[in-house]
C-alpha positions, 0 to 999 in steps of 0.5 A: 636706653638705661643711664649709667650710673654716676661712679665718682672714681671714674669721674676722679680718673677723668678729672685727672687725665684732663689735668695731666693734659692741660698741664702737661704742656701746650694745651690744645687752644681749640679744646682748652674751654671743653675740657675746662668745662668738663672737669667743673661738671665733673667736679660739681657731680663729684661733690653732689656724690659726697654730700648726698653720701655724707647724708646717708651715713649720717641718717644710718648713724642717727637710726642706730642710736 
């Protein structure tokens, strides 16, 4: 089975559901330390993303000049 490719919007809209549910009143003490989780997960995925993308447009500037 194919893995699905990361997308760092979808991964933005997640981060932020989980937000709005953890501070959007009592969270649910059960899923509290999932949905922590998740999110640093997310986010460590979501900054890898931006460097990598930071690199490549910084490679394609140094090969046109």
């Amino acid at each position: 089975m194919a893995k699905k490719e990361f997308s760092f919007a979808d991964a933005a809209r997640e981060i932020e559901a989980i937000l709005e549910r953890i501070e959007g009143g009592e969270p649910d003490i059960d899923k509290l330390s999932a949905e922590v989780r998740r999110a640093s997960e997310l986010l460590v995925k979501c900054r890898e993303k931006l460097r990598n993308t930071e690199e490549e447009i910084n490679k394609i500037f140094r090969e046109n000049v």
